[in-house]
C-alpha positions as CSV (number, residue, x, y, z in Angstrom):
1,X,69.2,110.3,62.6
2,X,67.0,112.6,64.5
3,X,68.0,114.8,67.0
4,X,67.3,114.7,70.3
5,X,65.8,117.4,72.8
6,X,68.8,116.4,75.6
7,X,71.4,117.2,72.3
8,X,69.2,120.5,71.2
9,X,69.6,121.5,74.8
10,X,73.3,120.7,75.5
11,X,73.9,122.8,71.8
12,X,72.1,125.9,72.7
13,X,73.3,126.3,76.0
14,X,76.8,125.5,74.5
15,X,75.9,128.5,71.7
16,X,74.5,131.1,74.7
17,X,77.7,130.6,76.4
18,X,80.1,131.2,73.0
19,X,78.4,134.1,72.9
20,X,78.5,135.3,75.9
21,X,81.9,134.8,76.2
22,X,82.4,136.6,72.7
23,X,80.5,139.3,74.5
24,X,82.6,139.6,77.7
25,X,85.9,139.6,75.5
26,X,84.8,142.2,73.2
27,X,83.8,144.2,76.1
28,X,86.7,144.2,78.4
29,X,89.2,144.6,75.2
30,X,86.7,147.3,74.3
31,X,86.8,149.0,77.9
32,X,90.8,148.5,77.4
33,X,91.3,150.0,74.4
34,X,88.5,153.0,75.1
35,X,86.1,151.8,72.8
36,X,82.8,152.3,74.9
37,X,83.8,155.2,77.0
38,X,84.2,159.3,76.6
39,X,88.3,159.7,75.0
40,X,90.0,162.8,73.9
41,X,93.1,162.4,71.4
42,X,96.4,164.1,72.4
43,X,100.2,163.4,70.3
44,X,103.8,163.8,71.3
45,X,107.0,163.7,69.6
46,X,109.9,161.3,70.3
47,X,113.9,161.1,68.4
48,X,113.4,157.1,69.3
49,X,110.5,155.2,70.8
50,X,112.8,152.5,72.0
51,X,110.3,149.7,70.5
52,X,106.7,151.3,71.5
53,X,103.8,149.7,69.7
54,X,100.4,150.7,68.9
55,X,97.8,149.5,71.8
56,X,100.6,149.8,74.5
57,X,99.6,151.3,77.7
58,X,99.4,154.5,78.9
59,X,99.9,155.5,83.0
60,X,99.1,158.8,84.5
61,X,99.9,158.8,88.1
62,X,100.4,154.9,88.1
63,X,96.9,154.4,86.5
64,X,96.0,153.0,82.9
65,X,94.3,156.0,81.6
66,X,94.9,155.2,78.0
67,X,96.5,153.6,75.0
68,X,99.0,154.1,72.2
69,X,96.8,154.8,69.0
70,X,99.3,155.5,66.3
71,X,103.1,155.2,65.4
72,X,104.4,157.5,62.3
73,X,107.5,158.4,61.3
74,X,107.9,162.2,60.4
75,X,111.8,162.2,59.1
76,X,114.8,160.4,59.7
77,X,115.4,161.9,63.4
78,X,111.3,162.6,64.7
79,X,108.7,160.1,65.4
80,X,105.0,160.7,66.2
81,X,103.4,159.1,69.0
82,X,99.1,159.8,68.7
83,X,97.8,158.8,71.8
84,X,93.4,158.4,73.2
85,X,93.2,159.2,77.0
86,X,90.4,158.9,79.0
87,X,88.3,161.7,79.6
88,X,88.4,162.0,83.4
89,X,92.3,163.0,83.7
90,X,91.7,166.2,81.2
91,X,91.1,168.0,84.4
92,X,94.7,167.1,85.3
93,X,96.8,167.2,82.4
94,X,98.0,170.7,81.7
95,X,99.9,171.8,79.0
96,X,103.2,171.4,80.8
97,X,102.9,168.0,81.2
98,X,105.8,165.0,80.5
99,X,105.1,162.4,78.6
100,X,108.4,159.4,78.5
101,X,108.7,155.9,77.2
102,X,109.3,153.6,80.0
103,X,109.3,150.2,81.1
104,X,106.1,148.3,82.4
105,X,108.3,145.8,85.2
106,X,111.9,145.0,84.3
107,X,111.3,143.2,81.1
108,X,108.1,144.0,80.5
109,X,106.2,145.4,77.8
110,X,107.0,149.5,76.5
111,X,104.5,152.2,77.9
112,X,103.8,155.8,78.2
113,X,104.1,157.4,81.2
114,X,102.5,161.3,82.3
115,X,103.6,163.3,84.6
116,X,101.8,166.5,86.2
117,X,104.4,169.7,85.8
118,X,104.1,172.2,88.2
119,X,101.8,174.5,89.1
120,X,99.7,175.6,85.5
121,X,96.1,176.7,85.0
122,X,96.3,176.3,81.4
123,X,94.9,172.6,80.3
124,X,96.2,170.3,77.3
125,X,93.1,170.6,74.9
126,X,92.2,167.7,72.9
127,X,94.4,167.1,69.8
128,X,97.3,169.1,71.6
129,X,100.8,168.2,71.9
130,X,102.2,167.0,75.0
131,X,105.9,167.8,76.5
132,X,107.9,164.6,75.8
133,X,110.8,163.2,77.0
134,X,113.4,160.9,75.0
135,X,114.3,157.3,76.1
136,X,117.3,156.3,77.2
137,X,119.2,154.4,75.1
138,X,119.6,150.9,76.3
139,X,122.3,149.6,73.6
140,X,124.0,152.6,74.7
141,X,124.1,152.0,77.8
142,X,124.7,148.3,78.0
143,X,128.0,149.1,75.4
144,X,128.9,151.5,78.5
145,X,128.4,149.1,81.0
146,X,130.3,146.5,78.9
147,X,133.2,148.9,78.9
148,X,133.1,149.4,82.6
149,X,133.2,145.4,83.1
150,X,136.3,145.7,80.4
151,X,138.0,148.2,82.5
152,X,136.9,146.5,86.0
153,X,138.5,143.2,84.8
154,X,141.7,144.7,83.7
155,X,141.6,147.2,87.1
156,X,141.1,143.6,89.0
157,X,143.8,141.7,87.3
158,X,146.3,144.7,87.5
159,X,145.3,145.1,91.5
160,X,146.2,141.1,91.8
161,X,149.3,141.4,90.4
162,X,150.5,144.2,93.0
163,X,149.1,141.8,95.4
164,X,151.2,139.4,94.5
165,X,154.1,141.4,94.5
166,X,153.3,142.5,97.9
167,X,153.1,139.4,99.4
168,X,156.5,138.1,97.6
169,X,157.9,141.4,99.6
170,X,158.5,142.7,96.3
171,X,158.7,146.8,96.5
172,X,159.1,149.3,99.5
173,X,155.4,148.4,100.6
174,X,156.0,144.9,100.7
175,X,159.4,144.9,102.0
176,X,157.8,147.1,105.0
177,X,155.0,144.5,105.3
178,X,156.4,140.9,104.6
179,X,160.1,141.6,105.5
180,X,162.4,142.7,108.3
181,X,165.1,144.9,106.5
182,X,163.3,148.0,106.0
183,X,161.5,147.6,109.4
184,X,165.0,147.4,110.9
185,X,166.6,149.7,109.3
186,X,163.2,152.2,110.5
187,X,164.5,151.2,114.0
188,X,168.0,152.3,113.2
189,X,167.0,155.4,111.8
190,X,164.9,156.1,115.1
191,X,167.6,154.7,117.2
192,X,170.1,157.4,115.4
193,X,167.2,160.0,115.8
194,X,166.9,159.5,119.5
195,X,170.8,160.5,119.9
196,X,170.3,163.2,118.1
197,X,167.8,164.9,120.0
198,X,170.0,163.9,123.0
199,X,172.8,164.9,121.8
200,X,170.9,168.6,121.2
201,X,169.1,168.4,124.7
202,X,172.5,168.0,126.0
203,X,174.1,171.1,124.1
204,X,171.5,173.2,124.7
205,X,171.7,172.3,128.5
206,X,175.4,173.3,128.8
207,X,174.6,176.8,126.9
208,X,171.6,177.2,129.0
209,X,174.2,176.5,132.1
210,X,176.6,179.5,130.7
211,X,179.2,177.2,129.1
212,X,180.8,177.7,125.9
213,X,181.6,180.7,123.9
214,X,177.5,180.7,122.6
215,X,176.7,180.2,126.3
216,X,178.6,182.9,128.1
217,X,177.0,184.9,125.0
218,X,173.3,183.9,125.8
219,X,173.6,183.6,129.4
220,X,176.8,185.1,130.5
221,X,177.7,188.3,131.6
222,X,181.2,187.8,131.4
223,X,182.0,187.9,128.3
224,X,179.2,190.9,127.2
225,X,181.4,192.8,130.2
226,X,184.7,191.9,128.5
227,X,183.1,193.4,124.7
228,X,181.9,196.6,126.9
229,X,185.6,197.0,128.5
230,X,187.3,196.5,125.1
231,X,184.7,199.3,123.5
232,X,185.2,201.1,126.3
233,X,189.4,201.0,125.9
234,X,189.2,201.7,122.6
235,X,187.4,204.8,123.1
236,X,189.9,205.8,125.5
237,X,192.8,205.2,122.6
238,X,190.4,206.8,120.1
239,X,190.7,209.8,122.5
240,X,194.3,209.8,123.3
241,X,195.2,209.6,119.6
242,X,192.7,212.8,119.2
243,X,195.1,214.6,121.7
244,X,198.1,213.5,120.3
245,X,197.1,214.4,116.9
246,X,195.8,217.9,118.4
247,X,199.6,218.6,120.4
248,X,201.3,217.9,117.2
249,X,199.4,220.0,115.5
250,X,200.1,222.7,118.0
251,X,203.9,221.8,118.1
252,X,204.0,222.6,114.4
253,X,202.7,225.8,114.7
254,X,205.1,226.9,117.3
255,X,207.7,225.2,115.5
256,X,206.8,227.5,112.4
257,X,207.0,230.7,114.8
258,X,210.0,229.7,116.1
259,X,212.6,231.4,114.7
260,X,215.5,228.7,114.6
261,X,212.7,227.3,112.0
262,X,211.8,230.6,110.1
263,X,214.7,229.9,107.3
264,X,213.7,226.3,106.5
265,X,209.7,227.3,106.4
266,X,210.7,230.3,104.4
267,X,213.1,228.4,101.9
268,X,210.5,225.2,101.5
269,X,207.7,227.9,100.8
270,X,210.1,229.3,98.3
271,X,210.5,226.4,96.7
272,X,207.1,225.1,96.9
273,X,205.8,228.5,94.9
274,X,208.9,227.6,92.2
275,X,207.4,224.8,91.4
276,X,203.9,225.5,91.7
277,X,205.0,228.4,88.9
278,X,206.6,226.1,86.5
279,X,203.4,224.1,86.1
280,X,204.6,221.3,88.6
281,X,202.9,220.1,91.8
282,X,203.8,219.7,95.5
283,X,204.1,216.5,97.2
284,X,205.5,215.1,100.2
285,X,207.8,213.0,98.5
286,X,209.3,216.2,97.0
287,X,210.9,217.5,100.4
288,X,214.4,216.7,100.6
289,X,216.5,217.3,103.9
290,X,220.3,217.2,104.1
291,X,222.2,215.8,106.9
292,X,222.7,219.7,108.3
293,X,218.9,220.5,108.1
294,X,217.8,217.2,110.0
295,X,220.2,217.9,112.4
296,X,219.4,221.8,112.7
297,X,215.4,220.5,113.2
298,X,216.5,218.0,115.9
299,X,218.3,220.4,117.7
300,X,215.7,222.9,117.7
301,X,212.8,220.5,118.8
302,X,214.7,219.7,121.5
303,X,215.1,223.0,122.8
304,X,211.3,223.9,121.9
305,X,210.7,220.5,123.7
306,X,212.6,221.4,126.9
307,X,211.1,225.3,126.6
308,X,207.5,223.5,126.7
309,X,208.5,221.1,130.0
310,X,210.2,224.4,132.0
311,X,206.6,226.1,130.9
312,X,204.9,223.5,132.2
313,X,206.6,223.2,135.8
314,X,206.2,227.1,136.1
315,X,202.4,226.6,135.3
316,X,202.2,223.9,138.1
317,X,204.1,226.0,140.4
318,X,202.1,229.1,140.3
């Protein structure tokens, strides 16, 4: 069966197509993955990659600028990351740059995102190594968060519970919420508390007024007048006793110069210097009068007596 020129057309326009199409694909998978463009190779260093794969993206202020060109382990706890950038961000990636695994959309695929550090002159040459920063740890995390759900629930169930109780006016709180007794007894207590301060406005009133042993003290001079005249007496006593004290004293030494007194003074001073010379010692409870000698003293203090009031009068008449 022999061909015909409508089929030979239909198969080479169907050929042109397939391979212009292989074209296109190999060019914009090219273009993706920096195949017909100027590159420049830089690596980083990561503890966990958190499930990076070779040909994922790279972003450098939110743009594609690159792709992930090699995963290799170095030891148990380090992990190499090579990566081929675009030539037109060199200008902008200095040496302090950050380099972290992220998340391209919430579940979307892993990639590699840069960003700038401060202020640096000094550029990331080509083959360097870039600042990196660890992923988080999203089984970590979501073990966290299941914890906190844990604790929420048990947190939730317990907070019930006292709800409960509370509304069955279980408790001090609930009683004062759902029941009368503690409200009433409140009441009382205010009641009482009201009666109180009554009570005190009304005491303090009658001491403010003067009454009262406090009030004549506060605001009273009555009874401040009363304490001065009682000091005031008893200075007057303390004064009169002086002067007696001082006559008696004076009355004793004219009783010892009186002669009607010589012989007793001299016999007690006698007797005083016997026993001070047999080692003994001189009290008042050793003076001993007889009936004769109290009598002779008597006798003699009255006339002394009677010689001071007929002194006296004289004194008063002159």
């Amino acid at each position: 069966m022999k061909t015909t020129t409508s089929q030979k057309v239909k198969i080479g326009i169907f050929t042109v197509a397939g391979i212009l199409i292989l074209v296109i694909g190999i060019f914009l998978i090219g273009k993706k993955k920096n195949l017909f463009g100027d590159t420049f190779h830089i690596y980083g260093t990561f503890n966990n990659v958190g499930g990076l794969q070779v040909g994922n993206n790279i972003r450098f202020a939110g743009i594609n600028v690159g792709t992930v060109e090699d995963i290799s382990i170095i030891s148990d706890t380090l992990i190499r990351v090579d990566m081929v950038l675009q030539s037109k961000i060199k200008p902008f990636l200095k040496s302090n740059s950050l380099a972290s695994i992220g998340s391209d959309g919430l579940m979307g695929d892993k990639l590699i995102t840069i960003v700038a550090g401060p202020d640096n002159k000094v550029l990331l040459s080509n083959g360097g190594k870039i600042l990196t920063i660890n992923p988080l740890d999203f089984d970590k995390s979501i073990a966290k968060l299941t914890n906190m759900a844990s604790n929420a629930e048990i947190i939730s169930a317990e907070l019930a519970a006292i709800t409960m109780q509370l509304r069955q006016g279980k408790g001090s709180m609930g009683r004062l919420l759902y029941r009368d007794d503690l409200a009433k007894g409140l009441e009382g207590t205010m009641v009482n508390a009201q009666r109180m301060t009554g009570s005190l406005a009304d005491i303090t009133g009658e001491i403010k007024s003067g009454k009262g042993s406090l009030g004549r003290l506060l605001y009273n001079d009555d009874l401040s007048k009363s304490l001065e005249g009682t000091a005031e007496n008893a200075k007057t006593t303390m004064s009169t006793i002086n002067d007696a004290a001082y006559g008696f004293s004076e009355n004793m030494k004219a009783l010892q110069g009186n002669f009607l007194f010589k012989g007793y003074f001299k016999r007690k001073a006698k007797e005083d210097e016997k026993k001070i010379a047999e080692g003994g010692k001189v009290t008042e409870t050793d003076v001993e009068l007889s009936d004769a000698e109290i009598a002779e003293i008597e006798a003699a203090a009255d006339k002394a007596h009677q010689l001071i009031i007929e002194r006296k009068k004289k004194e008063k008449g002159q």
